[in-house]
C-alpha positions as CSV (number, residue, x, y, z in Angstrom):
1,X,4.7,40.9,40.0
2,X,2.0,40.2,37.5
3,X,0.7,36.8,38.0
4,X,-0.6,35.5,34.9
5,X,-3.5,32.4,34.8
6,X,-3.3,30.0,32.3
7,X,-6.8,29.9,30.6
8,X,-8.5,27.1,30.1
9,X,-8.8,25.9,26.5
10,X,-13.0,25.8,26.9
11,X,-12.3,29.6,27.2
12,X,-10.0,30.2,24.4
13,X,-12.1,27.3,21.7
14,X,-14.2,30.3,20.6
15,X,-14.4,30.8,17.3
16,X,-14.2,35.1,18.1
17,X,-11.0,34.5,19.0
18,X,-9.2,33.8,15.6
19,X,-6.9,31.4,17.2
20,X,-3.9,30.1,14.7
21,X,-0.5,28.6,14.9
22,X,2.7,30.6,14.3
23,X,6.5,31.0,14.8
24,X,9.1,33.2,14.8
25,X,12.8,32.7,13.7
26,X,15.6,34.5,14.8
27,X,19.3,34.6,13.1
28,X,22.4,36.3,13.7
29,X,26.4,35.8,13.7
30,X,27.5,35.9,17.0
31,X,31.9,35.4,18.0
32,X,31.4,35.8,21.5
33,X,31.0,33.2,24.9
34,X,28.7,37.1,27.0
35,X,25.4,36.5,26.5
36,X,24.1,38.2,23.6
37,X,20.9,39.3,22.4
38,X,19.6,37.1,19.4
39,X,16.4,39.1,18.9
40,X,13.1,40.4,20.0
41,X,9.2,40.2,19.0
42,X,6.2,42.3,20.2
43,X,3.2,40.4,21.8
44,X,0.0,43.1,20.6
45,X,-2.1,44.2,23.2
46,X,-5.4,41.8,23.0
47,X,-3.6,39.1,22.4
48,X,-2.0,35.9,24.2
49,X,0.4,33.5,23.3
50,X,1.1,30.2,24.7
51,X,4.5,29.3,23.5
52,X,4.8,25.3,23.0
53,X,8.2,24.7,21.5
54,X,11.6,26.8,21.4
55,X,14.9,26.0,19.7
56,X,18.3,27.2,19.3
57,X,21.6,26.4,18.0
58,X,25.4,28.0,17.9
59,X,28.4,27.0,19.4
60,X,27.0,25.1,22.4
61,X,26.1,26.7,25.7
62,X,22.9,28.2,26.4
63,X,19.6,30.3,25.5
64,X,17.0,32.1,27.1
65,X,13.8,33.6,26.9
66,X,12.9,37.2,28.6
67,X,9.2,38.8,28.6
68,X,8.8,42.9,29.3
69,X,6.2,44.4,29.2
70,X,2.9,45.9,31.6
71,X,1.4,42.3,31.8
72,X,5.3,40.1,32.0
73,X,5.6,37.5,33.1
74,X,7.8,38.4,36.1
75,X,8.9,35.1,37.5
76,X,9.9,33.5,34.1
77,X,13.8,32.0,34.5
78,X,14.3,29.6,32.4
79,X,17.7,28.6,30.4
80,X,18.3,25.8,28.0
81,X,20.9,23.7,26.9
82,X,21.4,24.6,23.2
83,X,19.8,21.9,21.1
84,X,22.2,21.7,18.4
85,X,25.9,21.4,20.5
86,X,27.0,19.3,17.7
87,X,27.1,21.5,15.2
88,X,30.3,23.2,15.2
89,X,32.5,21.1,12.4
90,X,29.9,20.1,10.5
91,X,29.4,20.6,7.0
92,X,25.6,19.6,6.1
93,X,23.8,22.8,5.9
94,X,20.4,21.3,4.9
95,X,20.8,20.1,8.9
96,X,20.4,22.7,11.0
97,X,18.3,21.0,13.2
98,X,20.3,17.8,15.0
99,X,17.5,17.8,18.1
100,X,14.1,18.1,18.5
101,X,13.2,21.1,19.9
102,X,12.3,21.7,23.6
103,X,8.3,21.4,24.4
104,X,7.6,24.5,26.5
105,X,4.1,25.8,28.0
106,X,4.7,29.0,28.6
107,X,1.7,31.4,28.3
108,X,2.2,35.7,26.9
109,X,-0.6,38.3,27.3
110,X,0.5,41.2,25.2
111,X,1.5,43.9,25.0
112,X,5.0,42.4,26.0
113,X,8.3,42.3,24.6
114,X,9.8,38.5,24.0
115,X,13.9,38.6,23.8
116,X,15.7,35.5,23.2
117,X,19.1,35.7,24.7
118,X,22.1,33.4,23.4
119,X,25.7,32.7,25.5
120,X,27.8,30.6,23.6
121,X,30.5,27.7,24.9
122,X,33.5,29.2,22.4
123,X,34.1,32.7,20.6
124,X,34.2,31.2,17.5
125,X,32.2,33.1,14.7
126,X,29.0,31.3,14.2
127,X,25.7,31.8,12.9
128,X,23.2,31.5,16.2
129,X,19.4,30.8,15.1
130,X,16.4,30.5,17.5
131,X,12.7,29.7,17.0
132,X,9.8,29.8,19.2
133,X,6.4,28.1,18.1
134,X,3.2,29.1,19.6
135,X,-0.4,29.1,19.2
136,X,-2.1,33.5,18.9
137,X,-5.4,33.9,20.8
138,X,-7.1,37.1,20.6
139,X,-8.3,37.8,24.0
140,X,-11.1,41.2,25.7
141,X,-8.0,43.1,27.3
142,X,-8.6,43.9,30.9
């Protein structure tokens, strides 16, 4: 197991380390209740994420996040409750998002592999979508 520190922020405030705000969406039509991959993202090498919100929505059920990689983080388990179980019989588009998303603090070095997984509570065709919002450090590698 790799056990990975969370850095202080005095460490990370340096302006060398190009820090910014990002996200990444995920999208795609799944008619299953198996867990099913939603998507993946590559973490670069010299760089770490800490991860401070996450959201997804289907049919109801439940997501989760999965790190690979040389520097994983091999003790993450963690599920959650789809935000949006709601949803299904709706007809407002423009409202995708019914909750707020989950606050997370969950902290990336690269070079990993982030997969968000999706299981769904019905088999019903439906267009899953997850986001994860995070701040990007570059950091020396080690």
């Amino acid at each position: 197991m790799v056990r990975i520190e969370r850095p202080f922020m005095d460490e990370l405030d340096n302006d060398d380390q190009e820090c910014f705000t990002d996200s990444q969406t995920w999208s795609a039509t799944i008619a299953t209740t198996g867990e099913t991959t939603l998507g993946n993202i590559a973490v670069p090498a010299g760089e770490l994420w800490i991860i401070y919100s996450i959201f997804c929505s289907g049919y109801g059920g439940e997501y989760r996040l999965d790190v690979t990689g040389t520097n994983a983080i091999a003790d993450l388990v963690g599920k959650f409750l789809q935000n949006d179980v709601l949803k299904a019989g709706r007809d407002d588009e423009l409202a995708d998002i019914y909750t707020r998303p989950y606050e997370a603090d969950i902290v990336v070095r690269g070079a990993a592999t982030l997969t968000m997984y999706v299981t769904n509570a019905a088999s019903t065709s439906t267009t899953c979508k997850g986001m994860i919002q995070y701040r990007r450090y570059k950091v020396a590698q080690s």
